[in-house]
C-alpha positions as YAML, in Angstrom:
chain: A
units: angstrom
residues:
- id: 1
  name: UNK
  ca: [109.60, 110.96, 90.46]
- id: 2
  name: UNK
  ca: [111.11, 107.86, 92.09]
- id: 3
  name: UNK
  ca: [114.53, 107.97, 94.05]
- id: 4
  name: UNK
  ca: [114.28, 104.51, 95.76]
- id: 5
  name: UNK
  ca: [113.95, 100.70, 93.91]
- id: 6
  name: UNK
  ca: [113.34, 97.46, 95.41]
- id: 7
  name: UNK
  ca: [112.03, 94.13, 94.41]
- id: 8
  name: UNK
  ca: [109.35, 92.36, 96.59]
- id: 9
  name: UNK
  ca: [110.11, 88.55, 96.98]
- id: 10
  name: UNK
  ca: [107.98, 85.55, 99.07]
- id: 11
  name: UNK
  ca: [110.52, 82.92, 100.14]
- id: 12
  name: UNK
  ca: [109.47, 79.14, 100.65]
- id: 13
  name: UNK
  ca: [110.51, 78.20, 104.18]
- id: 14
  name: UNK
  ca: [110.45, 74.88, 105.97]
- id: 15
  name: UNK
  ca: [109.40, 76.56, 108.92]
- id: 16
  name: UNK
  ca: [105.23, 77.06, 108.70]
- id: 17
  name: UNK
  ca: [105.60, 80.61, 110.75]
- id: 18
  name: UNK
  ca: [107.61, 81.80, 108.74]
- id: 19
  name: UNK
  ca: [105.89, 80.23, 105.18]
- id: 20
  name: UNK
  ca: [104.24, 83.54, 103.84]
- id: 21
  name: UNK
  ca: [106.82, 85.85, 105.10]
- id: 22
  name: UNK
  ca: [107.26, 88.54, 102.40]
- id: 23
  name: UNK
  ca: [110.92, 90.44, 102.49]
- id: 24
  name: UNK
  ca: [112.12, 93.46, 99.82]
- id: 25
  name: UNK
  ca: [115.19, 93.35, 98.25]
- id: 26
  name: UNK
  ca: [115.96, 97.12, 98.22]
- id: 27
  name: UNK
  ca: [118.89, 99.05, 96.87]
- id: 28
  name: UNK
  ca: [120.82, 101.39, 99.88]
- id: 29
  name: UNK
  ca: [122.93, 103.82, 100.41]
- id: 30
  name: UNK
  ca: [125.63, 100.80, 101.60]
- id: 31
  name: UNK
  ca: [124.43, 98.40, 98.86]
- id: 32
  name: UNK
  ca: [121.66, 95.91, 98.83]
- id: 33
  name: UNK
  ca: [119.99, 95.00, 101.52]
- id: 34
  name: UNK
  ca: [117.11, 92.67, 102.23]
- id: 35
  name: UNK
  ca: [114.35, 93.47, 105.09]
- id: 36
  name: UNK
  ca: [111.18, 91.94, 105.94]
- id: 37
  name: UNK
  ca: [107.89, 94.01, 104.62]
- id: 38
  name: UNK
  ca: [105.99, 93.85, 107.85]
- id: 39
  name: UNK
  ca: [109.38, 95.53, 109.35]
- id: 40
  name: UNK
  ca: [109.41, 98.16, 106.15]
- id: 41
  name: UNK
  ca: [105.52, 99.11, 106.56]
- id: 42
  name: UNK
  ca: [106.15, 100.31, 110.00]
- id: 43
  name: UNK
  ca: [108.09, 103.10, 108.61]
- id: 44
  name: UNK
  ca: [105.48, 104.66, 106.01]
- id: 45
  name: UNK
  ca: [105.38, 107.79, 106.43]
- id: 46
  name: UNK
  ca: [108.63, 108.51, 108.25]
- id: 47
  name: UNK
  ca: [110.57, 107.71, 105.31]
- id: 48
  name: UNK
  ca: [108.69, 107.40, 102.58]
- id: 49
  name: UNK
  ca: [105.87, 109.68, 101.54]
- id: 50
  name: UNK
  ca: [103.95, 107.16, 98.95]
- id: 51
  name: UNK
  ca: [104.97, 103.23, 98.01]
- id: 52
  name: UNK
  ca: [104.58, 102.03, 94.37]
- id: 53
  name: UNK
  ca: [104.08, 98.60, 93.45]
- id: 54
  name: UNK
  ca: [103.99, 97.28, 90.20]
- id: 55
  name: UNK
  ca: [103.39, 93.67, 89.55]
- id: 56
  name: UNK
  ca: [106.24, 91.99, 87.00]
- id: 57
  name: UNK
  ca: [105.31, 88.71, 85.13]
- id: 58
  name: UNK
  ca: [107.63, 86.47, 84.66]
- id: 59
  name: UNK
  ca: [108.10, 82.44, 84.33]
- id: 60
  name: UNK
  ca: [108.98, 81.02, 87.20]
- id: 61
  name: UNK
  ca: [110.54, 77.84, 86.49]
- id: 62
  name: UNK
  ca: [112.69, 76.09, 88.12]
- id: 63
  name: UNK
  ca: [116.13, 77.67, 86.03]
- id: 64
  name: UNK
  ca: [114.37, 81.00, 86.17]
- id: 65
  name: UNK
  ca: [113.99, 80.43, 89.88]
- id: 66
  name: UNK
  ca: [118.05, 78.72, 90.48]
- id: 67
  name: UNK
  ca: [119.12, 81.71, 88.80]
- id: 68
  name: UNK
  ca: [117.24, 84.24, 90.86]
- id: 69
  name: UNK
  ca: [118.81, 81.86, 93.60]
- id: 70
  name: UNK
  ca: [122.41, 82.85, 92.03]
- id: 71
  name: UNK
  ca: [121.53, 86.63, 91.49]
- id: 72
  name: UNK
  ca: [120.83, 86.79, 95.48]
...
């Protein structure tokens, strides 16, 4: 059973430090919310018991992309 949904997303940055930086997209109690990973995997195990990740294909062109864009 499941009682928690996010989306994991890797933003493009002109800033090389922050290139790879991974962030989740997670739905909260207040509403949506966006977090970095590294800052979510220090709280395995407080919060959450067990993390699930499944891997979504889906084109990534540029109007898939500008509408993700929108979305956030």
């Amino acid at each position: 059973m499941f009682d928690h949904v996010g989306m994991i997303l890797r933003f493009d940055s002109s800033n090389n430090s922050k290139k790879k930086e991974v962030y989740i997209l997670e739905a909260v109690s207040s509403g949506v919310g966006v977090k970095k990973w590294s800052d979510l995997r220090k709280s395995f195990g407080q919060f959450y018991l067990r993390v699930v990740i499944r891997h979504i294909e889906w084109p990534r062109g540029d109007k898939a992309l500008d509408l993700l864009g929108q979305f956030l």
